[in-house]
VOLO-778834 format. One record per atom (N, C-alpha, C): residue in three letters; x, y, z. Coordinates in steps of 0.1 Angstrom, whole numbers, plus 5000, padded with zeros to 4 digits. Last residue first. Layout:
REM VOLO-778834
alaXYZ
...
//
This chain:
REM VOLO-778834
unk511651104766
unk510751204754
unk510751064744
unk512451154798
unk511951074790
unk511051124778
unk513651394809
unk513951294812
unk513851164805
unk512451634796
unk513551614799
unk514451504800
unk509251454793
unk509851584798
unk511351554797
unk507851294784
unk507751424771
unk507951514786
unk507251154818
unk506551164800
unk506551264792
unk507251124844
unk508651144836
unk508151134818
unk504651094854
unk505251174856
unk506351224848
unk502350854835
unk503850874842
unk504451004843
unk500250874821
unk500350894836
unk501350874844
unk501650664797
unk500450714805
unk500650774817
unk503750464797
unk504050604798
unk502950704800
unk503350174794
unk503150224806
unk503250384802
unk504350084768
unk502950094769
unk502250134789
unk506750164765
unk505650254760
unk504550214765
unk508950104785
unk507850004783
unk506950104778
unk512650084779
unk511350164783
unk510450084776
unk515249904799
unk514449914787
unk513049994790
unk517449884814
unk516749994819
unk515949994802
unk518949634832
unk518249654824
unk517049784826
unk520849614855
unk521149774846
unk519949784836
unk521549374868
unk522149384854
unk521849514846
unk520049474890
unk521149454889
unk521849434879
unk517349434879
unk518049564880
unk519149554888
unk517149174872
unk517549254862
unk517749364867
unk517449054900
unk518449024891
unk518549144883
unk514949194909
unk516249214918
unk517549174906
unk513249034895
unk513049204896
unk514649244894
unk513248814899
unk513548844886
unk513848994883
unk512748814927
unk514148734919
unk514148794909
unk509948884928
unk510848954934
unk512848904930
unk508948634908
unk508648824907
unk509848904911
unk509548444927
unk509948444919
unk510048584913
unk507148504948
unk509048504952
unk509948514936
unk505148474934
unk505348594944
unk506948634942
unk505448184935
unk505248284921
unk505548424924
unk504748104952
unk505948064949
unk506448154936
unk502648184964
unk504048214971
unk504848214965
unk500548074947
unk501048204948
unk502248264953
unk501247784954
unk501547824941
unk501347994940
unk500447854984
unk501947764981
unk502347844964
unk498148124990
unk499047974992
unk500947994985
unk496848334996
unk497948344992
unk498948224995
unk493948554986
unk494848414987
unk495748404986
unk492248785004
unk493648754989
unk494048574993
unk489548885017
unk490948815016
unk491048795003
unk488149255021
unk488049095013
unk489549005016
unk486249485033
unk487149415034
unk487349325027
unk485349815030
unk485149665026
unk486449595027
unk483750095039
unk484650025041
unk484249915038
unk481450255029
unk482250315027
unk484050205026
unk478250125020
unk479550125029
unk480950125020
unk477550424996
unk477350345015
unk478650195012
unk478750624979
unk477050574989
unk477050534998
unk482050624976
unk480750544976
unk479650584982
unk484050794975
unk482950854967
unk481550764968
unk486050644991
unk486150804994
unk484550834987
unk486550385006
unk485850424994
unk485950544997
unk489250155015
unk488650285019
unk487950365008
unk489149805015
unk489149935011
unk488850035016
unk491749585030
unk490749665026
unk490249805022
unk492749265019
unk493249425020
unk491549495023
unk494549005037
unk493249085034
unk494049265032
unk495948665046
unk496148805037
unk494748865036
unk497248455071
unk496248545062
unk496148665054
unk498848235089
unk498948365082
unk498148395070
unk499647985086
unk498648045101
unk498748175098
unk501347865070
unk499547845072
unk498947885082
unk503447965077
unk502648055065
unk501247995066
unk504347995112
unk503647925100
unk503347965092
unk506648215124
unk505348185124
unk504848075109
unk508548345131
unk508848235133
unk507448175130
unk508548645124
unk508348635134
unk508448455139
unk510048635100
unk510148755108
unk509848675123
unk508548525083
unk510248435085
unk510648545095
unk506248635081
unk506048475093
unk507148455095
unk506648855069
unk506548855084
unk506648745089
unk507348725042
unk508748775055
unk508148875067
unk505048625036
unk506248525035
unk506948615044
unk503248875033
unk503248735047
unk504348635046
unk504648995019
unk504449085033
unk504248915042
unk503748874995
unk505448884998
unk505448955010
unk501248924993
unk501848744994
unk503548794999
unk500449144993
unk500649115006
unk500948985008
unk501949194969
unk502149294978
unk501949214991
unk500449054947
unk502248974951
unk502449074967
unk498349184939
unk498049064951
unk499249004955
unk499249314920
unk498749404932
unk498749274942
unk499949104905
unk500749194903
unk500349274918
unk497148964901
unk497848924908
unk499148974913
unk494049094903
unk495349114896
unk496349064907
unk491249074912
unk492248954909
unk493748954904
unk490549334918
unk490749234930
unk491749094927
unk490249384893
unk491349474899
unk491649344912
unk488349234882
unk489549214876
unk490749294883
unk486349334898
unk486849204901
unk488349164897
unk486749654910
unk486649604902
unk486849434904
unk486949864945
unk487949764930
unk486749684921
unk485850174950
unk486050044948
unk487249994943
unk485750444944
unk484150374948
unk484150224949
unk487950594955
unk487250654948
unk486250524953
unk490250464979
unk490450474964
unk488650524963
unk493150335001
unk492450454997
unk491750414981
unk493650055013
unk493750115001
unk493150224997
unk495349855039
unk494349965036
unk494550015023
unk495849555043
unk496849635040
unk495349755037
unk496649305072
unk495949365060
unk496749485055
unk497448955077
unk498249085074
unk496449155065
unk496348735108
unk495848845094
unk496748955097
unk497048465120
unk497248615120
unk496948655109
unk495248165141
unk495548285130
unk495848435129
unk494248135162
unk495348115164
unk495848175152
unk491148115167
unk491848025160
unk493348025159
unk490648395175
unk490948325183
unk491148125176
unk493348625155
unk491848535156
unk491648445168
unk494948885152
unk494948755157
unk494048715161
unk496349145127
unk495549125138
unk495848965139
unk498249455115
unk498349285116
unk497349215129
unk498749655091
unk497549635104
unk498049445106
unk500449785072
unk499549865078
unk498449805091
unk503949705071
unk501949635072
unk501549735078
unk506349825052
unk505349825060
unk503949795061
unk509549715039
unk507549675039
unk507349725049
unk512249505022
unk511649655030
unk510249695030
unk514449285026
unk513049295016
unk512349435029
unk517749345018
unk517149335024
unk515449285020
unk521149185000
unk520049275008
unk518649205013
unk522249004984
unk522849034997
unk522649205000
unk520748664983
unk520748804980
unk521648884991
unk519448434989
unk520548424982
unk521248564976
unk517148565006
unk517748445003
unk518548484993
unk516948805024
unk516448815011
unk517448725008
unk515948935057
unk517148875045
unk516548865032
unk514149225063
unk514349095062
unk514949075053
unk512049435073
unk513849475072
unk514149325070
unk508849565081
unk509849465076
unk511449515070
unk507149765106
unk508249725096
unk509049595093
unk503649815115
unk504749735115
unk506149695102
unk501249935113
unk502550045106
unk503949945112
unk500249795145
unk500349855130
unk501349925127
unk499549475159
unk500949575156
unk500249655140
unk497549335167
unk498649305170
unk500149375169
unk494449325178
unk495249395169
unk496849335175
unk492749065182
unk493249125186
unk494549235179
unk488948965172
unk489948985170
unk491149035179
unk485748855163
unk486548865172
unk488148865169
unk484748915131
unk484148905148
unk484548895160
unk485849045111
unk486448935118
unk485648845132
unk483849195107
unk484649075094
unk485548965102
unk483049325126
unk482149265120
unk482449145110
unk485449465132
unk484649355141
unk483949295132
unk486149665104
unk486749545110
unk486349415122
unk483649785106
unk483849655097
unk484549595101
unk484449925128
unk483049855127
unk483249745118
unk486350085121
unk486749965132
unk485749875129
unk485250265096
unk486350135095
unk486550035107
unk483050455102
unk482750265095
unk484150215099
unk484550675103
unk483350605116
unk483150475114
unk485950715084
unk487050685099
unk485850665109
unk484550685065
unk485250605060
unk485650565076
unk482450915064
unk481850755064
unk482650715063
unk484651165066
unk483651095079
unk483250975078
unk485551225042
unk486351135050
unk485251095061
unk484051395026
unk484051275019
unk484651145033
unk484651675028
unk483151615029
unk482851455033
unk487551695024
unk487051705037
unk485851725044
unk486651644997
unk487651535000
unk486751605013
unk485751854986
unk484951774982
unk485451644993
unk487852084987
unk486452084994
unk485751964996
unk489551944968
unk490251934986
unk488751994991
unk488252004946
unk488351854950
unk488851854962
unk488252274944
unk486852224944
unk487152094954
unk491452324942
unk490452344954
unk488852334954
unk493752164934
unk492352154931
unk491552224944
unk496752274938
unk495552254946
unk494652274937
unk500152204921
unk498752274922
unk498052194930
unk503352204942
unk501752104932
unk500652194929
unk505052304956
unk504552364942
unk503852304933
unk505652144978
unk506752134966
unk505852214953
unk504352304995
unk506052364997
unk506752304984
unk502252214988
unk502252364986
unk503652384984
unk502351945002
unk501951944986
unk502152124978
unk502252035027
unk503451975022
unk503451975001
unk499752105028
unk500552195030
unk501952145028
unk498551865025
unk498151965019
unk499352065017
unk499351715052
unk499851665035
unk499851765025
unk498151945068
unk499751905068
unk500151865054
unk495151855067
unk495651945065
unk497651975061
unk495351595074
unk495151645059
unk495651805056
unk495951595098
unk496751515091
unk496651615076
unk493451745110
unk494551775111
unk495651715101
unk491351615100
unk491351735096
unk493151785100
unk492151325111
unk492451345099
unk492151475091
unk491451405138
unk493051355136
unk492551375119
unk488951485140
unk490151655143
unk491351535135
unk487951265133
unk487651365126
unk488551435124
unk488851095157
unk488751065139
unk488751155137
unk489951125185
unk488851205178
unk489051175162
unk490550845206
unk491050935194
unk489651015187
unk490150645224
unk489650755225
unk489850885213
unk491450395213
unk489950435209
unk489150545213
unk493950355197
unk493050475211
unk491850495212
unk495050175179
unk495550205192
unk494650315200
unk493450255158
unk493050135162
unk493950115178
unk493950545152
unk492150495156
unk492350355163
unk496350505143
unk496050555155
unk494950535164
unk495550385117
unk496950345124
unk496250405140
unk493450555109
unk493250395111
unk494550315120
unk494650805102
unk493350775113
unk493250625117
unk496450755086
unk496850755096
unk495750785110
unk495350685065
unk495650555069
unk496650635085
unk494150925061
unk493050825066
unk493850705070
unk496651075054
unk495751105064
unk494550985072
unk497150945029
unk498250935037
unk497250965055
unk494550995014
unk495050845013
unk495850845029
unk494651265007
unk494151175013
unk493951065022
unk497651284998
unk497551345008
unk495751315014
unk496751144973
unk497551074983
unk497651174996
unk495251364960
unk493951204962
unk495551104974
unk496251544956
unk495151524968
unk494651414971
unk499751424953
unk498351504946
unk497351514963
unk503151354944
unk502151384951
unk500951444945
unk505351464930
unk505351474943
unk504151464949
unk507251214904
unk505651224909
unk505751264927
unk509951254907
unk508951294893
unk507251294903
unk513251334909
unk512151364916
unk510951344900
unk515651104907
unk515351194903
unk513851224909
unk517850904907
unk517251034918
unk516651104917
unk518950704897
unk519150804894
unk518750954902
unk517850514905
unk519250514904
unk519350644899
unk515150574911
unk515550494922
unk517150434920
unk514250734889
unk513650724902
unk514450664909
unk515250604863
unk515150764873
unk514850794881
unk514650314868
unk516050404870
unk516350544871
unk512150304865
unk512950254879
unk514550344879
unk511850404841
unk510950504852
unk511750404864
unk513050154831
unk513450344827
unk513250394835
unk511249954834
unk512449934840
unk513150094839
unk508049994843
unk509050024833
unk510150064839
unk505949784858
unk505849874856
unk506749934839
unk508649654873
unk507849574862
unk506949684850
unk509349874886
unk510449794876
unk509349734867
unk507249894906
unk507750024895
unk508649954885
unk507549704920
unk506549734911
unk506949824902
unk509849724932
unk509849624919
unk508449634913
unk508949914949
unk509849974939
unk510149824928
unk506949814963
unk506849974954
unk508249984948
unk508549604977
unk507249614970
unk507349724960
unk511749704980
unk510449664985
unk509649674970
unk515349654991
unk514149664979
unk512749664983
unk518649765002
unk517449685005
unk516449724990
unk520849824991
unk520949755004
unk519349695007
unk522449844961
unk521149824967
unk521249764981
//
């Protein structure tokens, strides 16, 4: 292992099995659908939208989408073609609202770097911690906000907002951007926001994550425990994830 990220100790916690066909083993399982060849397009209207404000939203993500689409062909996914109709209805209230919220939440802000990469030591480890922030801005209080965009259908839920499992993502994004950039953890903020594809109205919402001392520390630990056991090979299967896992009652996993 030369480096680790987020998505892939999720996947461990997840089921240590499905980490090891996937990410020791190699194996191809989940290529994708419409609802991420969505996802991939709008966060690429938002990456770009926020460097140009001359950018045409629309043509960039009729273009984008189209591509993911067509990438999703070359590996032999089926197309819903009701739902790819329904999707290229759906994107306009998301890439006209998102800067707007963004001012509005912040009320004054300066973008500072998107699609910014993390490559950082990883204390007593002898790899990396691997991350992309999808948006990092600067308050005129001197504070930096990590956010992170989330494609998804009409929302989160409170109990989704509160899961802490999803909330280690940008607790462990602000510990090794601030050891990245020399910066204070108390001058560093966490926020994700959503992109609603099926909502009524507003389409975009933003909220902060908390991410002190006792979440830090808990964060970090997650990532220790991950890293250890899949270095010790533990590849125990977790039935109670096998739902919706790609590798389910095939070849790989029965």
């Amino acid at each position: 292992m030369s480096h680790v990220s987020y998505s892939e100790i999720k996947i461990w916690h997840e089921c240590p099995y499905k980490h090891k066909l996937q990410y020791i083993d190699k194996i191809a399982g989940f290529k994708g659908n419409l609802h991420t060849a969505f996802g991939t397009a709008i966060h690429s209207v938002c990456e770009h939208g926020l460097l140009d404000e001359n950018l045409d939203r629309g043509a960039h993500f009729l273009e984008e989408f189209a591509k993911e689409v067509a990438s999703l062909e070359e590996k032999e996914v089926v197309i819903e073609l009701d739902l790819k109709e329904q999707m290229m209805g759906q994107y306009k209230p998301i890439v006209d609202s998102f800067r707007d919220e963004l001012d509005n939440y912040f009320e004054e802000c300066e973008v500072v770097a998107t699609e910014e990469k993390l490559y950082e030591d990883i204390e007593g480890e002898d790899m990396k911690f691997k991350g992309f922030i999808d948006l990092v801005v600067k308050t005129p209080d001197g504070k930096y906000h990590i956010l992170d965009w989330k494609t998804c259908s009409w929302g989160w839920d409170a109990r989704k907002k509160a899961d802490k499992i999803i909330n280690y993502q940008l607790t462990l994004y602000k510990f090794f951007w601030a050891k990245k950039h020399g910066v204070p953890l108390d001058m560093v903020e966490t926020h994700f926001g959503l992109l609603k594809r099926t909502a009524k109205k507003n389409n975009t919402e933003i909220f902060r994550v908390t991410s002190g001392k006792i979440k830090m520390k808990n964060a970090l630990t997650f990532l220790d425990k991950a890293i250890k056991n899949i270095k010790r090979k533990l590849t125990i299967k977790n039935r109670l994830s096998c739902k919706g896992c790609a590798f389910y009652k095939t070849e790989h996993c029965r």
